[in-house]
ROMIKOL-265551 format. One line per 4 residues: number of its first residue (from 1); for each residue y, x, z of C-alpha. Coordinates in Angstrom, 3 decimals. Layout:
N
NUM	Y/X/Z; ...
! end
This chain:
357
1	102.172/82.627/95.751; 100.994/81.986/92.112; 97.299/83.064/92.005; 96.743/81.066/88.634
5	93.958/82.166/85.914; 95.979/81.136/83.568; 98.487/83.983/84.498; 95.923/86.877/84.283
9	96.239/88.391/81.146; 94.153/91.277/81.658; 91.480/90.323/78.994; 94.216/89.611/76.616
13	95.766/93.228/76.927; 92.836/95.187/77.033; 92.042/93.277/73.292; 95.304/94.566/72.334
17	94.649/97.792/73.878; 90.847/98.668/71.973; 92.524/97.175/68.597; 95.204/99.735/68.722
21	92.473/102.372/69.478; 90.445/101.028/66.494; 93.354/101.273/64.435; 95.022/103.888/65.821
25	98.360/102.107/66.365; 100.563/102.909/69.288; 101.685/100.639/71.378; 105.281/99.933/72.707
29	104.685/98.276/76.269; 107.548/96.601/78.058; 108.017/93.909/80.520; 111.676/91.811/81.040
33	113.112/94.597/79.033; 115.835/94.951/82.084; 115.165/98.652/81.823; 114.796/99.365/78.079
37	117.636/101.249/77.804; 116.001/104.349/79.639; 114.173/106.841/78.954; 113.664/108.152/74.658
41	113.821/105.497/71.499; 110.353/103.658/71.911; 107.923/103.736/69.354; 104.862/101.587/68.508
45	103.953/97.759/68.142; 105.557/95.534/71.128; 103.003/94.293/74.429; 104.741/92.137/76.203
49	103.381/92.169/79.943; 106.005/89.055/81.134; 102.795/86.482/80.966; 100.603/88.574/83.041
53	102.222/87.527/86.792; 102.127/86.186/89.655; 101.355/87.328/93.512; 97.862/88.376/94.013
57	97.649/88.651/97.770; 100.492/88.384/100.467; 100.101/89.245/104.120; 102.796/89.307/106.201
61	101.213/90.242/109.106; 99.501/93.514/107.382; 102.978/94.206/105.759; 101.161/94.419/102.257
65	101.456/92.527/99.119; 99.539/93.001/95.625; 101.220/91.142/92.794; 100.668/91.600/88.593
69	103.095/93.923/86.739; 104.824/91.143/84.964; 105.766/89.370/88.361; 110.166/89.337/88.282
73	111.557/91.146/91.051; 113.419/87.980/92.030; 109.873/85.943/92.854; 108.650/88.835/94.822
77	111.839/89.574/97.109; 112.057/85.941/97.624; 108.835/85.095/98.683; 109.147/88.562/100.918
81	112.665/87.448/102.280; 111.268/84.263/103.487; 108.880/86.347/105.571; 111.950/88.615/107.054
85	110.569/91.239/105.081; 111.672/93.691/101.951; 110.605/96.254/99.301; 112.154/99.312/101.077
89	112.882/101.378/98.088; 115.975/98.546/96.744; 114.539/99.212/93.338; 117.196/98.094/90.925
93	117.169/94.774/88.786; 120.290/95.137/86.026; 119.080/91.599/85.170; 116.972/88.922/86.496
97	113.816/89.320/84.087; 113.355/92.646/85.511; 109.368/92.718/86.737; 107.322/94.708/89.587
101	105.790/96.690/86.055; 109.225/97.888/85.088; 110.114/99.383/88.828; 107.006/101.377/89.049
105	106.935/102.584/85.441; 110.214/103.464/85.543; 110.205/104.542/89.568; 113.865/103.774/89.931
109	114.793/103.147/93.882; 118.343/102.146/95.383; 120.912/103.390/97.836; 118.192/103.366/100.422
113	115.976/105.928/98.935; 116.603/109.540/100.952; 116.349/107.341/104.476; 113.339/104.777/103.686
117	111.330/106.418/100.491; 111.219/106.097/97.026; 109.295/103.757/95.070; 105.919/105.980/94.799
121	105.894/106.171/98.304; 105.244/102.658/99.039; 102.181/101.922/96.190; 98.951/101.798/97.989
125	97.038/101.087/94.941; 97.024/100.333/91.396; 94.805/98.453/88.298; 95.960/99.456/85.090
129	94.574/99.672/81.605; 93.940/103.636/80.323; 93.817/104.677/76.544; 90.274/104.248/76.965
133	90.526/100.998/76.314; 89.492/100.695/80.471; 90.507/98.810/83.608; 90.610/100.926/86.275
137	91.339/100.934/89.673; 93.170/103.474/92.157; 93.836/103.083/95.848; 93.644/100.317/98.363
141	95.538/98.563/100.407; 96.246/100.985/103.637; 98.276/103.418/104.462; 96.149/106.799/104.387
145	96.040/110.771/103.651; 93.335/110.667/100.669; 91.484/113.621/99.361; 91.608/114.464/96.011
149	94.364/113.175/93.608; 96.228/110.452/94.354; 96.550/108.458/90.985; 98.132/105.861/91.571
153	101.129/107.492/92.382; 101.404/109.330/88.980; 102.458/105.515/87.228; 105.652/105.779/89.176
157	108.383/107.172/86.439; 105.516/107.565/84.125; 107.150/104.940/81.706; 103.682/103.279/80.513
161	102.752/106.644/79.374; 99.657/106.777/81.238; 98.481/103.567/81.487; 99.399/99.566/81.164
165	100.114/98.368/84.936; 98.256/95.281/85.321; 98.415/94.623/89.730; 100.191/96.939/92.399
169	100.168/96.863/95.695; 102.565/97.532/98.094; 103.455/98.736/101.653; 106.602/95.953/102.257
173	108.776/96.290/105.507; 110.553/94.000/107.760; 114.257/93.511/107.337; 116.909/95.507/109.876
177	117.929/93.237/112.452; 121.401/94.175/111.970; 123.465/96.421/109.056; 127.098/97.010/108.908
181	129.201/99.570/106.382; 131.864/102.014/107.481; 134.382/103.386/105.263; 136.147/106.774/105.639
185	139.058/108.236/103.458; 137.690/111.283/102.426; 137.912/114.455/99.770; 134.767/115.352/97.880
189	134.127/118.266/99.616; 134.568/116.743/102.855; 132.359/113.697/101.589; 129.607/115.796/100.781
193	129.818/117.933/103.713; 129.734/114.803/105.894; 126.435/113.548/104.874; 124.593/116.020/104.812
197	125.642/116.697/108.679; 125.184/113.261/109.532; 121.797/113.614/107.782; 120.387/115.836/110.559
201	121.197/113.545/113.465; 119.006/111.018/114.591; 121.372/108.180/113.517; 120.945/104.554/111.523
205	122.360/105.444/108.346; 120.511/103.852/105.342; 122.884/104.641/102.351; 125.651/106.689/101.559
209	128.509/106.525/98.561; 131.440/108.657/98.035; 133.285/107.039/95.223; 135.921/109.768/94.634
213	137.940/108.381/97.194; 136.044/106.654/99.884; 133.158/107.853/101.886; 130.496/104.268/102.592
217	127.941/104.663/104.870; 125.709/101.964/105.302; 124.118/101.694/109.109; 120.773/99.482/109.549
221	118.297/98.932/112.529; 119.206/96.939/116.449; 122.909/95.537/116.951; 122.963/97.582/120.270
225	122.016/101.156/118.036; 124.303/100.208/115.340; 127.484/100.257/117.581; 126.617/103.233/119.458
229	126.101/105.049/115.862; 129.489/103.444/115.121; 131.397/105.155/118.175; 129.653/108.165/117.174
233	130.993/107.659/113.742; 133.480/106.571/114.016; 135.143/104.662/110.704; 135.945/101.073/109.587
237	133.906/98.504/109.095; 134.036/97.370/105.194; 133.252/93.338/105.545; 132.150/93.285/101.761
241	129.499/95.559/102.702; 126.847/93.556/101.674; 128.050/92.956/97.856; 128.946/96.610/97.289
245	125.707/98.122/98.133; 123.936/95.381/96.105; 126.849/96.326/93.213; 125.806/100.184/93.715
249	122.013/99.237/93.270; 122.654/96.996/90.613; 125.294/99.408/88.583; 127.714/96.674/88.762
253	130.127/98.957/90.655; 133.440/99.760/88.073; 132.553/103.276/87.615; 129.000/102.570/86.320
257	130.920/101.091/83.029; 131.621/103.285/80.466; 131.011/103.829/76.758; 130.072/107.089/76.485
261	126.795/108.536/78.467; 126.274/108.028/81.619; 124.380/111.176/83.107; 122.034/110.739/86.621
265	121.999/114.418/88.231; 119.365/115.649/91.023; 120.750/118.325/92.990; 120.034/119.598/96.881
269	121.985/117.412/99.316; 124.075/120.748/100.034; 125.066/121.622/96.767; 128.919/121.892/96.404
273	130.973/119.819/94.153; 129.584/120.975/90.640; 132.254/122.609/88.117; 131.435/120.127/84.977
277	135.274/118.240/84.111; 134.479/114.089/84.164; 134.348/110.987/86.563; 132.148/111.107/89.623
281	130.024/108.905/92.011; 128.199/110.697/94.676; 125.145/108.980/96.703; 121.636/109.836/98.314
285	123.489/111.914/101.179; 124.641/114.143/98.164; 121.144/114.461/95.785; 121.924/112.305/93.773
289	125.015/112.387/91.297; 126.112/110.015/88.551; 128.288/111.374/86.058; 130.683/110.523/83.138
293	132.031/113.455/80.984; 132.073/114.301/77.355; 130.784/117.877/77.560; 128.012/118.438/75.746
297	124.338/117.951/76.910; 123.722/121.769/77.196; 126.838/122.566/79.081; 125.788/120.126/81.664
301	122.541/121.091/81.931; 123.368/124.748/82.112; 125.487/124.301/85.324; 122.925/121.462/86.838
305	120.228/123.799/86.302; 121.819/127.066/88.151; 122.501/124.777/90.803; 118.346/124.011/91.818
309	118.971/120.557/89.613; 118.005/118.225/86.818; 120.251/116.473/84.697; 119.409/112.930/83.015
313	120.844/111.245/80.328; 120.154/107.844/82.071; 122.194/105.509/79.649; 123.682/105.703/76.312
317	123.802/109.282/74.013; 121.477/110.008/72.207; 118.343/108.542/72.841; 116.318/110.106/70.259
321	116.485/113.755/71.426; 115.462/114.873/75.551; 117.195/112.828/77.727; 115.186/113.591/80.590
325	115.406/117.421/82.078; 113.302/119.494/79.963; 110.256/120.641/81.905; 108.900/124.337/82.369
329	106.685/125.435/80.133; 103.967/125.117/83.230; 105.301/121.582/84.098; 104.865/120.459/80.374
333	101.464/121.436/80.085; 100.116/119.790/83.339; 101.957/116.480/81.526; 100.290/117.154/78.392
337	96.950/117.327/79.645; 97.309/114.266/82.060; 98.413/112.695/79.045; 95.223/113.368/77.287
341	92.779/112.448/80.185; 94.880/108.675/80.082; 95.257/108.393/77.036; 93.269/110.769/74.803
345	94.693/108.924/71.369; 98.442/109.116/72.385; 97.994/105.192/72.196; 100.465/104.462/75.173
349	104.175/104.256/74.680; 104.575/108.034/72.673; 107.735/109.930/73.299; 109.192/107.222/75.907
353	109.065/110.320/78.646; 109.036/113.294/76.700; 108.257/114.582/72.807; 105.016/114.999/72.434
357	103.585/112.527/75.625
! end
């Protein structure tokens, strides 16, 4: 643990934070930078949160741990794995500087996400710094149905929009006692058709990747349920499981590299194989769908959208115009106006999510 003063920066942000006010200056806020590439072209003067770190509270009996938003992923899964335990969400790293601030703001989660949660699931509570020029505090550090609004769920994928992170806490898990892969030769449309039956039987499976030629299913929990999933299954097992799901997470996989965009589309589990020409990887049990094609951004869109979808541009394009979905009209306004109530002088990272927030 690293409980120092010296590490708690809070004072030092908020500063920044009411100076920016005064001046009316927005702010760029950023942590390792691991994740800079995504979301819209930044704007504002650089706050660096890497200083303000270190694990709050850990305990491993109560599953919980609070650490500060410029904590690296690395220190906190260590000090987790020496406990058996695990974020469950596998958010992703791209590179070792990547901090507990980044995963929440940017509420990315790995190849575990439809079977354990994603990352907004897990946060019990929150401190962050508003556009007031306040520290505030959401939450706790329990499990529980709350009445009212739940706001400290709304900094997940809210890319500092709303607020600079400052401590989270989290609901950690215990590692399986046991995971193998199994790899099937498989069509698409067979793939896809797989998981999602597979999906509605009460077996083991925490990840799923159909590469355009193989079919991976990743199997977690007791040795003895794991191989009586596996004669259920059926299927080889891949003995460089391990490494590939941790290459999937990481986007270290070969078809994650590319020059030209690389789009992230939501879709129902169901959906057929959509009709847009380019390179596919399929995962989630089928919801989620990375993509590399040239066709243009409203083509895509078009045919994500008629299929119940959303279509990101998560890396590379054009950065400048709406690489995330663009919302309903509804939608939009119920982000403007929780825009305004964080951040009434548009103070916080402007444009990252959307023009205009």
């Amino acid at each position: 643990m690293d409980n120092k003063a010296d590490n708690d920066q809070s004072e030092w942000l908020r500063q920044r934070l009411r100076e920016a006010i005064r001046t009316r200056h927005a702010l760029c806020i950023s942590g390792g930078g691991s994740k800079s590439f995504y979301g819209r072209d930044p704007e504002g003067e650089p706050v660096n949160t890497v200083g303000h770190r270190g694990i709050v509270k850990y305990e491993p009996t109560e599953l919980v741990l609070t650490a500060r938003a410029g904590t690296t992923l690395n220190d906190i899964e260590q000090t987790l794995d020496g406990h058996g335990q695990m974020l469950p969400f596998e958010p992703p790293c791209f590179k070792s500087c990547a901090t507990l601030g980044g995963a929440i703001a940017t509420g990315l989660s790995g190849p575990a996400r439809p079977y354990r949660g994603a990352a907004r699931d897990y946060i019990l509570g929150i401190k962050c710094l508003t556009g007031h020029g306040e520290i505030l505090s959401f939450g706790g550090e329990v499990m529980k149905n709350v009445a009212g609004f739940d706001a400290s769920r709304l900094m997940a994928g809210a890319l500092g929009t709303l607020g600079i992170l400052l401590e989270i806490t989290l609901k950690v898990l215990p590692k399986p006692a046991h995971e193998i892969t199994l790899v099937f030769e498989s069509t698409r449309d067979n793939a896809l058709m797989t998981m999602n039956q597979r999906a509605g039987r009460p077996l083991p499976i925490s990840a799923s990747v159909y590469d355009s030629e193989r079919l991976y299913l990743r199997l977690s929990g007791t040795e003895a349920g794991i191989e009586a999933a596996h004669r259920q299954l059926g299927g080889n097992i891949y003995p460089e499981g391990e490494h590939f799901w941790d290459d999937i997470r990481e986007h270290r996989h070969e078809f994650y590299f590319t020059d030209g965009p690389l789009w992230r589309i939501s879709v129902p589990p169901a959906t057929p194989a959509l009709d847009i020409d380019g390179q596919w990887l399929v995962e989630w049990g089928g919801a989620q769908r990375w993509l590399k094609t040239r066709k243009h951004i409203d083509d895509v869109r078009n045919v994500v959208s008629s299929a119940g979808g959303h279509a990101t541009v998560f890396r590379g394009g054009d950065r400048t115009g709406e690489v995330f979905h663009t919302l309903p009209a509804n939608l939009y306004a119920i982000h403007r106006r929780l825009k305004s109530a964080f951040d009434p002088h548009g103070i916080l990272n402007p444009g990252r999510l959307y023009a205009g927030i």
